[in-house]
C-alpha positions as CSV (number, residue, x, y, z in Angstrom):
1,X,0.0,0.0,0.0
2,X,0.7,3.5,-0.9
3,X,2.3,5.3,2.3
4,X,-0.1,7.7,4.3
5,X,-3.2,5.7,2.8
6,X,-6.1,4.3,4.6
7,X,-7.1,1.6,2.4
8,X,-6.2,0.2,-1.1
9,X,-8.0,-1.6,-3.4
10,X,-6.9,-4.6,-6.2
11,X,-8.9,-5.3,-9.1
12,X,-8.4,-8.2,-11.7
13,X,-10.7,-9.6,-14.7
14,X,-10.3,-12.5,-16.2
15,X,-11.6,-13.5,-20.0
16,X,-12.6,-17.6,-18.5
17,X,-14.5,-18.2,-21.7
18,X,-13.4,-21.3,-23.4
19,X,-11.1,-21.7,-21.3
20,X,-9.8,-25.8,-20.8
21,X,-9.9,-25.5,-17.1
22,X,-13.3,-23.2,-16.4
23,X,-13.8,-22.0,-13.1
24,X,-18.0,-22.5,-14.2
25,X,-18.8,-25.4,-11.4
26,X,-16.6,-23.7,-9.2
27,X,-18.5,-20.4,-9.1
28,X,-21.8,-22.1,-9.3
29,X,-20.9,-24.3,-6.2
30,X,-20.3,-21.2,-4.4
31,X,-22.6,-18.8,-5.5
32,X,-20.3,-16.6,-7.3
33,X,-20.9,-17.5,-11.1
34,X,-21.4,-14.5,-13.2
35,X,-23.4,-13.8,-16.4
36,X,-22.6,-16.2,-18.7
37,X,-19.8,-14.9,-21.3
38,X,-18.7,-12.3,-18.6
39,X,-15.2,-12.0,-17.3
40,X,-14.6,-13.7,-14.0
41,X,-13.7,-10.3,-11.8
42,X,-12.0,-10.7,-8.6
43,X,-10.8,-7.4,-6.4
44,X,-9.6,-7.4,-3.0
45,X,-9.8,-4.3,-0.5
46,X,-7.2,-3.9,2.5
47,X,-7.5,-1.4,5.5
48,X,-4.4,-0.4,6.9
49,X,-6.1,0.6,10.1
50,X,-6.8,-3.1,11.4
51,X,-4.9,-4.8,8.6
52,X,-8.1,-6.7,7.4
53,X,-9.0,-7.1,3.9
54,X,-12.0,-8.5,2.1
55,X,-12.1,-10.5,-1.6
56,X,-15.0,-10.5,-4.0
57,X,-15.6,-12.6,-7.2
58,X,-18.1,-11.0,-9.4
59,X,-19.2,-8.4,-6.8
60,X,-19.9,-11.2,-4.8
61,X,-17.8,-11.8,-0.8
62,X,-15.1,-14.4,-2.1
63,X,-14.5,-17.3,0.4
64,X,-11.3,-18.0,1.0
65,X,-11.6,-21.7,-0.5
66,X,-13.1,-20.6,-3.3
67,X,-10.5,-18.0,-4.2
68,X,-7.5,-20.7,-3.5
69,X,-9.8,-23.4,-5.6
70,X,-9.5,-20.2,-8.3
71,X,-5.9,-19.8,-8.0
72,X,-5.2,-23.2,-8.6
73,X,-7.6,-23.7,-11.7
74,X,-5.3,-20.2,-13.1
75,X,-2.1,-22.1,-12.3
76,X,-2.8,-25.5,-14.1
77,X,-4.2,-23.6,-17.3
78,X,-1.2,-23.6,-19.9
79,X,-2.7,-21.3,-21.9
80,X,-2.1,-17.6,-21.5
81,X,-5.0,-15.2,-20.3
């Protein structure tokens, strides 16, 4: 984080469609699937005041299994994004 600020804010997107290793069940098990042919969106926002942060996926609170389920599924994919 930025010195002197509050809070800061992380935002990817991700273009999942057609993708070999779709996130799709993933999401859907966890409530956070998206409009179908949208980007998979994930931001996380940190407050330096109590160090806490919270994740979302698709404007939706991110669990933390979900998002390390994610991770994964982005790691194994050999094809670029």
């Amino acid at each position: 984080m930025r010195g002197g600020q509050a809070q800061a804010a992380v935002s990817v997107v991700f273009d999942v469609a057609g993708r070999p290793s779709r996130p799709s069940p993933l999401l859907d098990e966890n409530g956070l699937a998206g409009e179908a042919g949208e980007p998979l969106v994930i931001r996380r926002h940190g407050q330096v005041a109590d160090g806490g942060s919270r994740a979302f996926v698709n404007d939706q609170v991110g669990l933390g299994q979900a998002l390390r389920e994610l991770g994964a599924l982005a790691r194994r994919d050999p094809r670029p994004a």
